[in-house]
ROPA-484898 format. One line per 4 residues: number of its first residue (from 1); their letters; for each residue z, y, x of N, C-alpha, C. Coordinates in steps of 0.001 Angstrom, whole numbers, plus 500000, padded with zeros to 6 digits. Atoms other than C-alpha are relative to their C-alpha. Layout:
<kevos>
NUM = A = Z,Y,X,Z,Y,X,Z,Y,X  ...
</kevos>
This chain:
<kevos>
1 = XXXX = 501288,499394,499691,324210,806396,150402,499364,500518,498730  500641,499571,500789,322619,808581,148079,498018,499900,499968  501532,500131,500094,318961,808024,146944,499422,501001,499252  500897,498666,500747,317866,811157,145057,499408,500479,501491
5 = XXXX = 500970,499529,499741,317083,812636,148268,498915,499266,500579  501447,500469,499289,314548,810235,149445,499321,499694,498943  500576,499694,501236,313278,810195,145778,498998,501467,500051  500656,498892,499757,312752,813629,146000,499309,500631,500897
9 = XXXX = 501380,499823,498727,310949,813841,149378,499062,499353,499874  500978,500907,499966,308876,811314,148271,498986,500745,498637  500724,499380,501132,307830,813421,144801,499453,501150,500724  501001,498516,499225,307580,816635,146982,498533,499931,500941
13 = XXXX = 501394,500618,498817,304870,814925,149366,498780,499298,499031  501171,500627,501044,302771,813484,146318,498735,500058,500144  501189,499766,499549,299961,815125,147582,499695,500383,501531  500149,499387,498472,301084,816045,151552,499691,498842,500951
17 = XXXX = 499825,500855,499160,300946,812191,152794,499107,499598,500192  501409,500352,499676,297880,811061,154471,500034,498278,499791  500219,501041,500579,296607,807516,153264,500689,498738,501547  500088,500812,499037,297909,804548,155549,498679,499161,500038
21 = XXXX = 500857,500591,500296,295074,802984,157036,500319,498427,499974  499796,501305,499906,294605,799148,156509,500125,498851,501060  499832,500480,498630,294627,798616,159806,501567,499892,500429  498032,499367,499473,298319,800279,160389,500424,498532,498692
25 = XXXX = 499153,500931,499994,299060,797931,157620,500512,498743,499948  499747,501063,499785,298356,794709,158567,500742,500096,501706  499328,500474,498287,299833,795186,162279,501396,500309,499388  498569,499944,500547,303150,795617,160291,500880,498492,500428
29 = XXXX = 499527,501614,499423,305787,792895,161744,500164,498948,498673  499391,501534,500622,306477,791388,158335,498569,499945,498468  501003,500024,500739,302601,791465,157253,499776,498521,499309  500064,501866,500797,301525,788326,154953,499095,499667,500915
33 = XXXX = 501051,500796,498879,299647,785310,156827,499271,499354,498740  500971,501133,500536,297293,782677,155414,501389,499048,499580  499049,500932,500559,300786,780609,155279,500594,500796,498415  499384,500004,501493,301962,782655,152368,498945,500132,499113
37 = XXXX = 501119,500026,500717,298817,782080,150677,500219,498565,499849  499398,501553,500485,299144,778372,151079,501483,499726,499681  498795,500103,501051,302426,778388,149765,500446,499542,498653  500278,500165,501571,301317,778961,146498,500143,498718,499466
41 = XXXX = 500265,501323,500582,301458,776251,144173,498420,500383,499572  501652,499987,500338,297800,774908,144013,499499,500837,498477  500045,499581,500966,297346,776036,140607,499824,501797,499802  499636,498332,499776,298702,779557,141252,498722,500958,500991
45 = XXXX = 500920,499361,499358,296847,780064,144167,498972,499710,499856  501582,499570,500628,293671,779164,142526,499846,501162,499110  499720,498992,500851,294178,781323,139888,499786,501514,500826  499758,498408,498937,294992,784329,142710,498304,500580,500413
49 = XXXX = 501280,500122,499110,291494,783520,144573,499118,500423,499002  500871,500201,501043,289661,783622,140974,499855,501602,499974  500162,498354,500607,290282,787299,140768,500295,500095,499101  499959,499808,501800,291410,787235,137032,501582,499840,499786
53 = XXXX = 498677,500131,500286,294717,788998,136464,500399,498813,498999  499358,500626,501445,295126,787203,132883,500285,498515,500440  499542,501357,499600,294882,783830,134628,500846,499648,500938  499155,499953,499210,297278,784481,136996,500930,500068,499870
57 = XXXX = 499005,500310,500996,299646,785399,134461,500217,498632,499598  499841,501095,501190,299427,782719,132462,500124,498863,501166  499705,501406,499263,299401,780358,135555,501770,500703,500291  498911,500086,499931,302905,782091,136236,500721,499373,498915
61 = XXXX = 499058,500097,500897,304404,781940,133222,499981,498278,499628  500323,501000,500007,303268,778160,133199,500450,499308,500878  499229,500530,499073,304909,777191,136126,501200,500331,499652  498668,500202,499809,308193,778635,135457,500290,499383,498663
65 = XXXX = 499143,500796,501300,308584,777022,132234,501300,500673,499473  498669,498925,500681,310752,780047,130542,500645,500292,501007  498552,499475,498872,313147,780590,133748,499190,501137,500591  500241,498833,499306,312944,784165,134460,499972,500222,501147
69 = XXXX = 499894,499913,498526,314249,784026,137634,498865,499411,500593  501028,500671,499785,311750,780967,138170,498300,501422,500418  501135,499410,500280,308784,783758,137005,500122,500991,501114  499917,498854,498978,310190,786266,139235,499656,499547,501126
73 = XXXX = 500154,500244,498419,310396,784400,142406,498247,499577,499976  501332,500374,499757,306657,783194,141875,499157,501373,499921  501001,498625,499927,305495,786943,140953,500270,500279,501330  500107,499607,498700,306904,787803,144616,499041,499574,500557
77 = XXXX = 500635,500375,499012,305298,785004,146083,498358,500390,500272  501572,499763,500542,301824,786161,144473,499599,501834,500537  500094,498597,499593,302165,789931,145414,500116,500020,501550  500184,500206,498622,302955,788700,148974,498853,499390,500443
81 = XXXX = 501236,501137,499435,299949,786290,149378,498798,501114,499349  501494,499023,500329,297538,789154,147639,500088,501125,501261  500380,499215,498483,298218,791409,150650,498953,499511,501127  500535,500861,498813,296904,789006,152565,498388,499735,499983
85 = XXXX = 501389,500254,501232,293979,788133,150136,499199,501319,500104  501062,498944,499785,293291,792081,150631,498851,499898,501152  501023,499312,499084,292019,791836,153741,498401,498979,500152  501654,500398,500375,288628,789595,152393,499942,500321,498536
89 = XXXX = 500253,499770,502116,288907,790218,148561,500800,500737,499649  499066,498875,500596,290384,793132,147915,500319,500237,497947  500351,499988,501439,289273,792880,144236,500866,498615,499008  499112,500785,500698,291379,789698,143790,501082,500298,500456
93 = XXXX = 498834,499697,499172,294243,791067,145673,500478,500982,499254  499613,499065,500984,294121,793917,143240,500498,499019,498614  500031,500990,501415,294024,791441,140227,501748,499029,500279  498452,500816,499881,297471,789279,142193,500775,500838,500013
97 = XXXX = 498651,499186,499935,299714,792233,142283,499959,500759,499107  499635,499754,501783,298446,793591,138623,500921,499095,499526  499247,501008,500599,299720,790211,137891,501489,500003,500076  498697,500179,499646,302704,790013,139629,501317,500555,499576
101 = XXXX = 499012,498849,500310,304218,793491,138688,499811,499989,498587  499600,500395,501543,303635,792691,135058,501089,498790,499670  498755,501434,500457,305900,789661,135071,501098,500505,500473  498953,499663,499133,308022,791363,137762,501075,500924,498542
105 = XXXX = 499329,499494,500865,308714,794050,134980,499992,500020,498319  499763,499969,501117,309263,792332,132091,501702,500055,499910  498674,499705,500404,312838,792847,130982,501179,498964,500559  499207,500883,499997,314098,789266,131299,499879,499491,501548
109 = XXXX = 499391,500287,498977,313262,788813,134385,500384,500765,501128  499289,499180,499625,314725,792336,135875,501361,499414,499901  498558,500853,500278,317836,791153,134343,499910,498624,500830  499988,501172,499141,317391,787694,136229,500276,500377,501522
113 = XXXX = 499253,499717,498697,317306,789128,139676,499201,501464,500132  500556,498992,499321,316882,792817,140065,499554,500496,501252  500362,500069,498503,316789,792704,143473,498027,499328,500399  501114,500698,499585,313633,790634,143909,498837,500599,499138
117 = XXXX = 500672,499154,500856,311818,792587,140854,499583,500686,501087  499867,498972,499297,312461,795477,143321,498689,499375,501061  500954,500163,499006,310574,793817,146309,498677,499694,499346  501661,500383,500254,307673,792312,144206,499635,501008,499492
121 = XXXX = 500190,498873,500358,307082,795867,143324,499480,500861,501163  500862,499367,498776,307335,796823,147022,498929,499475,500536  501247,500421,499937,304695,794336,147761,499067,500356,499325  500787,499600,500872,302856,795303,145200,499101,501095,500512
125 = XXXX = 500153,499122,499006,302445,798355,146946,499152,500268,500952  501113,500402,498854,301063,797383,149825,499156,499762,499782  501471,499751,500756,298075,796662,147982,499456,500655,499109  500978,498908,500381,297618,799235,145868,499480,500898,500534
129 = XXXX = 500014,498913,499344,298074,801421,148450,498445,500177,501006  500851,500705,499281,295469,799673,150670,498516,500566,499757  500834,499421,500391,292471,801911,150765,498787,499430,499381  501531,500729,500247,289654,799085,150518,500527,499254,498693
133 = XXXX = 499447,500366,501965,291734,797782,147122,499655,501135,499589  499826,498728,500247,291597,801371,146126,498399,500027,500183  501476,499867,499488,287835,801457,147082,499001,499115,498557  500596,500833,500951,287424,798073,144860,500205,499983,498684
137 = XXXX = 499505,500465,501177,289107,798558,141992,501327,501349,499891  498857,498101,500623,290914,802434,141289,500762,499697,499176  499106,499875,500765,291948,801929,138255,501209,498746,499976  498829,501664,499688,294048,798091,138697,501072,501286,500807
141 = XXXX = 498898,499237,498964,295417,800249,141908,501135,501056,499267  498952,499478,500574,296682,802769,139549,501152,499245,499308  499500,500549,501066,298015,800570,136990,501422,498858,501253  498694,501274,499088,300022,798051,139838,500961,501792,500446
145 = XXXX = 499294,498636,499664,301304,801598,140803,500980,500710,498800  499135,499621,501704,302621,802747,137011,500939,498774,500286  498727,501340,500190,304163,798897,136976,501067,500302,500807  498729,500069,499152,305897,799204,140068,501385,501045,500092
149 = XXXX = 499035,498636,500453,307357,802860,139295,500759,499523,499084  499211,500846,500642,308587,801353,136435,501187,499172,500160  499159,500904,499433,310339,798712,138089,501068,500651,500632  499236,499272,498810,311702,801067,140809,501373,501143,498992
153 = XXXX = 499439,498869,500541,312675,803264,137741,501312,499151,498991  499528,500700,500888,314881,800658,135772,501285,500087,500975  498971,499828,499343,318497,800962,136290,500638,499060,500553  499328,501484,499492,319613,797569,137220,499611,499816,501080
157 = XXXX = 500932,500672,498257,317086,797454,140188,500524,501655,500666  499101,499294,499580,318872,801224,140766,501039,499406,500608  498996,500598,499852,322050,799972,141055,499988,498975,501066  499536,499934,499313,321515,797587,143478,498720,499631,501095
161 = XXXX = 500810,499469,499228,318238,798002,145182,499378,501609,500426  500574,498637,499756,318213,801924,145883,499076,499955,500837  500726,499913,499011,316531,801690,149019,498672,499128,499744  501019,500246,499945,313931,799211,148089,499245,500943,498258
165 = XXXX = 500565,498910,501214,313016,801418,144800,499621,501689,500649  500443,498274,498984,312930,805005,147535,498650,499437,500292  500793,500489,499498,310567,802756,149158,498842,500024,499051  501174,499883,501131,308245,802129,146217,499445,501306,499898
169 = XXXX = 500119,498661,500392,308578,805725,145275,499313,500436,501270  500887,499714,498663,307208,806381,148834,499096,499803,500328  501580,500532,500594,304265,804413,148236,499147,500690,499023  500793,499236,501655,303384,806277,145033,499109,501034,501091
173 = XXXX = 501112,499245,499511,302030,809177,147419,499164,499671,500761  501081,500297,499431,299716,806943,149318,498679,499857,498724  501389,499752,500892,298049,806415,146380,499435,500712,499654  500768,498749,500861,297844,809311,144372,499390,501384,501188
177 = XXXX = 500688,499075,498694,296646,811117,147561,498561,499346,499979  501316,500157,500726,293503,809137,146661,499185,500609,498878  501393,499120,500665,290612,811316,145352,499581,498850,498175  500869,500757,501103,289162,807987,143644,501386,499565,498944
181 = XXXX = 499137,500938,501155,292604,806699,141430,500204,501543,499279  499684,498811,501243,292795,810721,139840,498754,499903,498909  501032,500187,500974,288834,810360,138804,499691,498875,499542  500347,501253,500926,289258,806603,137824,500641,500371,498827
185 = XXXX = 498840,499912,501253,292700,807011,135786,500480,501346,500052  499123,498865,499799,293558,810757,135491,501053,499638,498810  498933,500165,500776,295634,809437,132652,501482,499418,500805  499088,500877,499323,297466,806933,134518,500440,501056,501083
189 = XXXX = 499176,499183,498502,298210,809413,137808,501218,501325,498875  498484,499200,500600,300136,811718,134986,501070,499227,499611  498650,500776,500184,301938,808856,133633,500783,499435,501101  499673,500250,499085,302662,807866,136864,501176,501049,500579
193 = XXXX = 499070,498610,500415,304106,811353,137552,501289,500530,499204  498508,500053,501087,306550,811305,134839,500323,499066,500007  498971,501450,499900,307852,807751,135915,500580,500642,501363  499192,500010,498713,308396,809416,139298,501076,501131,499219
197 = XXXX = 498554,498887,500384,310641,812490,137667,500512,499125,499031  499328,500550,501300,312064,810252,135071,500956,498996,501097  499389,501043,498896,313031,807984,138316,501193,501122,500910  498929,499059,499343,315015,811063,140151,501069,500336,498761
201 = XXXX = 499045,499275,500926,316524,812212,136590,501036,498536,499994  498676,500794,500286,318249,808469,136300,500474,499464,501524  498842,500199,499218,319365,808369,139948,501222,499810,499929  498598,499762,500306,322792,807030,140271,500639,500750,500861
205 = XXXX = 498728,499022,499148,325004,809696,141845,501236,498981,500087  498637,500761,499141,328627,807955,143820,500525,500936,498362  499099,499363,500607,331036,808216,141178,500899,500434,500049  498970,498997,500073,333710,810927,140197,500825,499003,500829
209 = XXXX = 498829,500669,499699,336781,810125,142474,501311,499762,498413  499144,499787,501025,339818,809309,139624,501094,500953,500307  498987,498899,500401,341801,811761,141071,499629,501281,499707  500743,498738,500233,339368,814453,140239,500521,500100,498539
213 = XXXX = 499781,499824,501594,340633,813738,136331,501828,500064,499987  498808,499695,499593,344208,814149,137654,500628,501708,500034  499994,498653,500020,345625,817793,136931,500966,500233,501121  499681,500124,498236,346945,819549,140342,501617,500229,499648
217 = XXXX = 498169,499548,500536,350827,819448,140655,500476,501302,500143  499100,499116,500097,352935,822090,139733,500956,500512,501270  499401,499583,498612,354444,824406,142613,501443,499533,499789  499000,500236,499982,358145,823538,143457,500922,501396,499259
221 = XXXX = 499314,499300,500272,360629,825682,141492,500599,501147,500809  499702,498931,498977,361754,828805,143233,501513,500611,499567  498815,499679,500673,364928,830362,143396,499799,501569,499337  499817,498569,500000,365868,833515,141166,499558,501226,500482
225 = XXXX = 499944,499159,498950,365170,836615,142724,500501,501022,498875  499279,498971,500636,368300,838803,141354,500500,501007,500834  499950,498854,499275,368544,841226,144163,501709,500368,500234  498478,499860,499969,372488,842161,143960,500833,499260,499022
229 = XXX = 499394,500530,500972,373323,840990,140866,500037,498539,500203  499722,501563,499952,373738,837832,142012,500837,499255,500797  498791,500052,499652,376564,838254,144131,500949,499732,499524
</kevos>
């Protein structure tokens, strides 16, 4: 399956896709509950409720005790339980999936499990996208939006999350179809912009077959053609 073109339908629409409302996306079947909010480790999910990316960080990175993977699976759980968190506090819901997608894309723990990077990116999403986050807090919305491009744009989470990285990229135009995240961050919606073409230029294309580097065989030898003289 190739992913450039749903990359590239998703850059061409940047400005053609009308906002999902927040309604459409909590009736989604695999919307967050109140259970993945209590989930959290107490700690964490105080931290979430507080509204204050920096402490939300620092309560991740405090729980996993160095294990990337550890950091990763808790940034999911925090980008899933702030969806949820949008729909009374949008303003800390913005603040759990700044958080999340900063840990999501730090280096070590891409390399740990690209795959799951990938989703706490698409969660991520879901609340930036989320008009009444977007209402509370523009510029966060941009900025979880740069992270997650990012994420989507890193080749390891290429390789073997295409489809949940199209997905991200598909998200990007709910946002930037928002009026308020061009006059919060017009910086951020260009850098944003050049993570989405920088994300189609390192698409992986199916590679060359090996017999394409194979030169074509040589026709079968033919006989003579001596006309009489060869009687």
């Amino acid at each position: 399956m190739k992913l450039r073109p749903f990359l590239t339908a998703a850059l061409l629409a940047l400005t053609a896709v009308p906002l999902v409302s927040s309604a459409q996306q909590a009736a989604g079947a695999d919307a967050a509950t109140q259970a993945d909010l209590n989930a959290l480790p107490p700690a964490l999910r105080a931290a979430l409720l507080s509204g204050n990316a920096a402490q939300i960080q620092q309560a991740i990175t405090a729980l996993s005790a160095g294990n990337p993977q550890r950091a990763g699976q808790l940034a999911g759980q925090v980008a899933r339980a702030a969806s949820f968190v949008a729909q009374t506090n949008p303003a800390a819901a913005a603040a759990g999936a700044q958080a999340a997608v900063a840990v999501a894309n730090q280096p070590a723990v891409i390399a740990a499990n690209p795959s799951a990077a990938a989703q706490t990116a698409q969660q991520a999403m879901r609340v930036a996208s989320n008009p009444a986050v977007i209402a509370a807090a523009p510029q966060v919305a941009g900025q979880i939006t740069l992270s997650s491009t990012q994420i989507a744009s890193n080749r390891a989470v290429l390789a073997v999350a295409p489809t949940l990285a199209a997905a991200v990229t598909a998200s990007v135009t709910q946002v930037l179809s928002n009026p308020l995240i061009a006059s919060a961050s017009p910086q951020v919606v260009g850098q944003i912009q050049a993570q989405v073409a920088q994300l189609l230029s390192v698409s992986p294309e199916p590679p060359a077959s090996p017999l394409s580097a194979v030169p074509p065989l040589l026709p079968p030898p033919q006989p003579p053609t001596c006309g009489t003289s060869c009687a």
